[in-house]
ChimeraX commands (.cxc) that place a marker at each C-alpha (Angstrom):
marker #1 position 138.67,-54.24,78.49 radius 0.5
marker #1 position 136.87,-51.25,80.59 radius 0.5
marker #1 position 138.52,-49.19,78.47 radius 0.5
marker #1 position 137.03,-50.36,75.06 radius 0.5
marker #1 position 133.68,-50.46,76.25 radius 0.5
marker #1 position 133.32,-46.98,77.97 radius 0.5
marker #1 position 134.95,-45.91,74.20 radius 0.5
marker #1 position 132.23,-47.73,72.70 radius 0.5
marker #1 position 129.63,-46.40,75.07 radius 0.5
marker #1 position 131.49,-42.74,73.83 radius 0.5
marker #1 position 131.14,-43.26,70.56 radius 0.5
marker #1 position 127.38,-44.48,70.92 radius 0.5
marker #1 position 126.48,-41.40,72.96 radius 0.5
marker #1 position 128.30,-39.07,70.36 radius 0.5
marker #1 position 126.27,-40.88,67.68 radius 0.5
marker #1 position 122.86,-40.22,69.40 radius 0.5
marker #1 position 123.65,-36.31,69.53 radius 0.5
marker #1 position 125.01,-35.98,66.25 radius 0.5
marker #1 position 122.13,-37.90,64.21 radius 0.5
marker #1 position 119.14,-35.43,65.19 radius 0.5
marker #1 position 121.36,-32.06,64.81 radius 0.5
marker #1 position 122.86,-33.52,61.37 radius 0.5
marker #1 position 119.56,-34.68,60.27 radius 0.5
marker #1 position 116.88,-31.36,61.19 radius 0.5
marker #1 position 119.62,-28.79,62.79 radius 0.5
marker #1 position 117.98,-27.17,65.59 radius 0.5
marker #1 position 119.60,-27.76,68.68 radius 0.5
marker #1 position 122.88,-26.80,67.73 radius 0.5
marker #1 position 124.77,-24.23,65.24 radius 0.5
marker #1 position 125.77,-24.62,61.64 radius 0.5
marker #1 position 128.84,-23.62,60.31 radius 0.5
marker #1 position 129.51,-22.90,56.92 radius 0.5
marker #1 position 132.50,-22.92,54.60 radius 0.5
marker #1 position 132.71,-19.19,52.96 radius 0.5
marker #1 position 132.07,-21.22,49.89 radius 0.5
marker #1 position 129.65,-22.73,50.80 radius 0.5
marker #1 position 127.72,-19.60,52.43 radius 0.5
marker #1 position 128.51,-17.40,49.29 radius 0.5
marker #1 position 126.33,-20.22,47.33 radius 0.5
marker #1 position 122.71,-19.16,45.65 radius 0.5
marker #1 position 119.96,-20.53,47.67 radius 0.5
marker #1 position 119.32,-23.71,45.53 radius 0.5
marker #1 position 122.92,-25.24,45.18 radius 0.5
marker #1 position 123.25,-24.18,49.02 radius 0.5
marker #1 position 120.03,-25.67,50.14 radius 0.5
marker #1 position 120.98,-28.82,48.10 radius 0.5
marker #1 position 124.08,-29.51,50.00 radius 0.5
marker #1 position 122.33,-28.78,53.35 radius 0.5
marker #1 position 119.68,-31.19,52.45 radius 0.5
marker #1 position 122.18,-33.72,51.35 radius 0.5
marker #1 position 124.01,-33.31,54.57 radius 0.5
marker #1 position 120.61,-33.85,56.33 radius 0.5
marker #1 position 120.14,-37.49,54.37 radius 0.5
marker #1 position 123.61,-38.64,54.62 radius 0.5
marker #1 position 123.40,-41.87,56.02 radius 0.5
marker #1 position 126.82,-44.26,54.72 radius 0.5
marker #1 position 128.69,-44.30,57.03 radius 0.5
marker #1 position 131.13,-46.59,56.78 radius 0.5
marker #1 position 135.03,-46.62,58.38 radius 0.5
marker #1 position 136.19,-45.15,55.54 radius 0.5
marker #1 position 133.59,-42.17,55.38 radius 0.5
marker #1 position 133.76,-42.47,59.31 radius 0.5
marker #1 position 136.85,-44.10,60.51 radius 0.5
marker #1 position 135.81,-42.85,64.56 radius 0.5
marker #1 position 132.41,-44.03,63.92 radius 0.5
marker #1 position 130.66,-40.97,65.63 radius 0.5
marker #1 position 128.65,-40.34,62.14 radius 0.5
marker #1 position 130.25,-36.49,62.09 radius 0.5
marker #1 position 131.68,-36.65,59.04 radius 0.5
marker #1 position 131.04,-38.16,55.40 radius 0.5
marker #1 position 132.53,-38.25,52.05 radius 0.5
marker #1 position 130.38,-38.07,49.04 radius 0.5
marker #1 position 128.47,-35.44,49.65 radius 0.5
marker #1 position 128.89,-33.49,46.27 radius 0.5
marker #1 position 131.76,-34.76,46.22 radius 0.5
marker #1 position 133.50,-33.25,49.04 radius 0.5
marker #1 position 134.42,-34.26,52.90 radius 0.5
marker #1 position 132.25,-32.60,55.74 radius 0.5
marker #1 position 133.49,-32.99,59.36 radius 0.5
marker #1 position 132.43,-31.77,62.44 radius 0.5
marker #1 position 135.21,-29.07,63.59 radius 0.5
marker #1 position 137.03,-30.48,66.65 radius 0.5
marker #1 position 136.03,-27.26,68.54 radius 0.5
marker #1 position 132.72,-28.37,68.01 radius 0.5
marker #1 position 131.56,-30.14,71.47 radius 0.5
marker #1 position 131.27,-33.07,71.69 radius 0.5
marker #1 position 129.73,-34.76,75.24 radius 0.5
marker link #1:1,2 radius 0.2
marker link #1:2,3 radius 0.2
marker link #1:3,4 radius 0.2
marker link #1:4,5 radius 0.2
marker link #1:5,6 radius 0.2
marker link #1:6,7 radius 0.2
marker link #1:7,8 radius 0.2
marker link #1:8,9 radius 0.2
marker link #1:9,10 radius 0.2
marker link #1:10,11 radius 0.2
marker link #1:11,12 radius 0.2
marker link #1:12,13 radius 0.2
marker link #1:13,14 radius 0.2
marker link #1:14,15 radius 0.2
marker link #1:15,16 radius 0.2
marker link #1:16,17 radius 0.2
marker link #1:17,18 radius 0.2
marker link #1:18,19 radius 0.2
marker link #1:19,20 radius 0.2
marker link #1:20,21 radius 0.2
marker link #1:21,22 radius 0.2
marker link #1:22,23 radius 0.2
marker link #1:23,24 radius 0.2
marker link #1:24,25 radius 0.2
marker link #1:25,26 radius 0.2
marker link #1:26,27 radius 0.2
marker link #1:27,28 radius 0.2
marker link #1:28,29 radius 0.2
marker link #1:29,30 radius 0.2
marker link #1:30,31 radius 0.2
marker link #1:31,32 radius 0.2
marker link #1:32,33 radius 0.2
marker link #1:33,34 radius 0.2
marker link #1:34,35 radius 0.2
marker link #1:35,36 radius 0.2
marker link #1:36,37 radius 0.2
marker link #1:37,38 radius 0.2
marker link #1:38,39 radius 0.2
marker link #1:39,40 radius 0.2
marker link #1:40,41 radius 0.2
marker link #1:41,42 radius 0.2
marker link #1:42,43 radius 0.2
marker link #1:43,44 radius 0.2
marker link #1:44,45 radius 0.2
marker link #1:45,46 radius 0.2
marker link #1:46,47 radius 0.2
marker link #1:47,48 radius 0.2
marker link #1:48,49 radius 0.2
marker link #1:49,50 radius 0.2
marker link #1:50,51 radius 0.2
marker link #1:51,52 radius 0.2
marker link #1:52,53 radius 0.2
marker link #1:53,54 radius 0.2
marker link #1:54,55 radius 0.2
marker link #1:55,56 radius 0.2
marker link #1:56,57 radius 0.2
marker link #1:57,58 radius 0.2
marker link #1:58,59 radius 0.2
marker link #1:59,60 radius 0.2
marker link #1:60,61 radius 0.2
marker link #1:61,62 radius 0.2
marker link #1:62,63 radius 0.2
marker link #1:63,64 radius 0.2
marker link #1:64,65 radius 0.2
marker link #1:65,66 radius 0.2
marker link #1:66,67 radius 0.2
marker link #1:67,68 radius 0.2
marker link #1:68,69 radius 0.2
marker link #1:69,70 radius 0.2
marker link #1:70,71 radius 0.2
marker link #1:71,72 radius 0.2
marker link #1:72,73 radius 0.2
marker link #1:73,74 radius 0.2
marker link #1:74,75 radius 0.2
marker link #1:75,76 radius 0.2
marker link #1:76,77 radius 0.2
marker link #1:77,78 radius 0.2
marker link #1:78,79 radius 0.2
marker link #1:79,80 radius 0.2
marker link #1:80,81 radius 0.2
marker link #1:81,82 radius 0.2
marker link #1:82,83 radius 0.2
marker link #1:83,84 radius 0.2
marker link #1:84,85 radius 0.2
marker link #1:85,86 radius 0.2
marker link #1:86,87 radius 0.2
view
């Protein structure tokens, strides 16, 4: 039972730092696909801005429920990279 809640406690923590960096970016770096970075500025700036407004997250769009990731976003899946840290 200690277990699940210092999880949950993990996952709620993770939650609170990824929300402010996905949503206005400073505080942390972004990382883009090649794709993505060899895009003209307004497709580009679209995607970044629909990154920033993501908001349904659901267990299928975020089955760890840390809100790093999200599918539908012009149509493709965006994850955090595990590299990325996460404390």
């Amino acid at each position: 039972m200690t277990e699940v809640i210092g999880e949950v406690a993990k996952r709620i923590r993770i939650r609170e730092l990824n929300d402010p960096l996905r949503t206005t970016f400073p505080g942390g770096g972004v990382v883009c696909s090649a794709g993505v970075a060899v895009m003209p500025d307004a497709p580009r700036g679209a995607a970044l801005q629909a990154v920033r407004t993501f908001n349904r997250f659901d267990s299928a769009a975020d089955p760890y429920g840390e809100q790093d990731s999200g599918e539908g976003i012009s149509g493709h899946r965006l994850t955090l990279p595990p590299e990325c840290p996460r404390s």
